[in-house]
Structure formats: C-alpha cells, structure tokens
Steps between C-alpha positions, in 0.01 A plus 500: 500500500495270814120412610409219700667287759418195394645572116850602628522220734438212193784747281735438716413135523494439123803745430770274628400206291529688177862399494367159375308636177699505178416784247214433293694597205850515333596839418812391334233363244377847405595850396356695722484798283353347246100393485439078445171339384297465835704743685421864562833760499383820672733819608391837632701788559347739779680869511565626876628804610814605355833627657740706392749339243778304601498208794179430712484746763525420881164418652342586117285347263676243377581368864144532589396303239756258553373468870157395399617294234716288742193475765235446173304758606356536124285236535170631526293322785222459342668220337783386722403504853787336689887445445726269743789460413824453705710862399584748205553358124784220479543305291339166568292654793127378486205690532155413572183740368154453608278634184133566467340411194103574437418346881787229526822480642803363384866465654768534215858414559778739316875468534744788429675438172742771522599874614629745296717814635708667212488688200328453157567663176228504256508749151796621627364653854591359792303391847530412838309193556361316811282251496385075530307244356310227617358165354219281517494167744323174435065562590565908386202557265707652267875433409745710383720803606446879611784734515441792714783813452574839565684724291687830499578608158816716581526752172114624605454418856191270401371292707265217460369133620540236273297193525525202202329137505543213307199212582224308417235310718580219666343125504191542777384155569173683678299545214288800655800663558630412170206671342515843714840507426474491099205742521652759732865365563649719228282825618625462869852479341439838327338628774788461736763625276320835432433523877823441571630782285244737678596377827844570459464862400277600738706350767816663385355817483331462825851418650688744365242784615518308864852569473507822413256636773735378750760670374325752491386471833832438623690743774761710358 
C-alpha cells in the first residue's frame, strides 16, 4: 500500500494531531445492529478455509486471518492507499487512511473503539473470536462504525471474516465533493466491503499454502 514519499511524510505529520478531533458521532446514541433513517447497516460474512474442529490451530487459518485483520490488510488498494498509524488495534489508538475517490484524495481520521479476544455463543454453538472496531473522527466523509472479526466456530472448525458497519454520510461543506459523494459514496462503500471479503480469502489461502511449502521444504 505505501506509494510516494511525499504522501507518507504529510501522514505522519497529520497523524499526531488526530488526538484533537472528537468523534463525529455518538454511538451510545444508536444500536448498532439495528438500521436508522439516513443510516446504512451492512454485514458480510466471508467463509475461509476451515480447520479441523475444536480450537484454532497453531500457525492456521484462523491465526492467519487474524494477522491480516490486525495489520488491515483487507483493504483493497484500490480504495485505501495509505495507513499511518502509531501500532496494532488499542483502544483509543488513531489511525490515519489516505483514500482515493474517482481522482481525489482524502485523509480520514479513525480511532479504535474496541478489541475483542474471547468467545461468543450464538444458536447454541460456540466461537473463538478476535477482532476491533474503529470509528469515525470529525472531517471523515462518512461517520459511523466498522467492526472487523475473525471467527472459529469450534463444533465445525469453520472459519470465517466478519465485517459489519453502521453509517451514513457525513456533512461535506465542499459542495463538489458533496455531490460525488451522494452519487458514488454509497457504491465505493459496497465496493470496499465486497473487496475486502475477497481480499481476505485469497490472502489466507495464499498464506496458508506459503506455509505449507516450507514445511514442506523443510530438512528432516
């Protein structure tokens, strides 16, 4: 994802300031589950490959996965085409993206909501779960939340990325940009989500085979 010289170097001179910017929305205001008028719920499941039942296997899928979850390596980017940020999901740790959107760029401010490393039960199977949030900061075209997980499903061995938003456009004062954005903001949105769901099970599989060669390859 990194490109040019002159991109990173005005990153990593907005990234420390984000500290300043408030969230451009209250998510103790909203269900986050549940869809609002003006805001857009979306969740996609994306199957990866599975392990044997029981917990996630050493060096498996589900730790793959979990690897380029942590790093954000899902984003496809076409879309995104930088990240600075200052270390792996926290809580409260900001993050600064640099997207591309039909010929412009924008720099969008995120902060980590929350990290998740447990167990779910849902219809009475149970998963192991890792995973974080983060949310939108004040001059983000959009506001809102995206959960990013991972799960192991532990009666089946399934495995599969789990990504769920909850958001709706922001106020653009630029009105050219305010006009891009309600023709194609929404398609972008889509866009990314479905990529990102591609991009994470071709780069789990691509991993795991990686893996497995050098094994294979290994003396002994």
């Amino acid at each position: 994802m990194r490109r040019s010289l002159r991109v990173q170097r005005r990153m990593q001179r907005l990234h420390p300031e984000l500290h300043r910017l408030p969230l451009n929305f209250d998510p103790n205001r909203h269900d986050l589950n549940r869809a609002e008028s003006g805001w857009n719920v979306d969740d996609y499941r994306q199957p990866l490959p599975p392990e044997p039942p029981g917990p996630p296997v050493p060096g498996g899928s589900w730790e793959v996965a979990c690897d380029l979850v942590r790093d954000y390596q899902y984003a496809d980017p076409g879309i995104i085409r930088e990240i600075c940020r200052s270390g792996p999901p926290e809580p409260g740790r900001n993050m600064l993206l640099e997207g591309r959107f039909y010929g412009l760029r924008f720099y969008l401010g995120l902060r980590v909501g929350g990290v998740v490393d447990g167990y779910i039960e849902q219809n009475g199977r149970r998963a192991r779960v890792w995973g974080w949030n983060y949310r939108t900061l004040q001059g983000h075209l959009e506001r809102g939340q995206m959960d990013q997980e991972v799960r192991k499903w532990l009666d089946t061995g399934e495995v599969e990325f789990h990504v769920h938003g909850f958001s709706q456009r922001a106020p653009i004062p630029n009105p050219i940009v305010r006009l891009g954005f309600i023709l194609f903001g929404r398609a972008t949105q889509v866009r990314f989500y479905r990529r990102a769901c591609k991009r994470m099970r071709v780069l789990t599989a691509a991993e795991l085979a990686t893996r497995k060669q050098a094994l294979e390859q290994k003396p002994g």
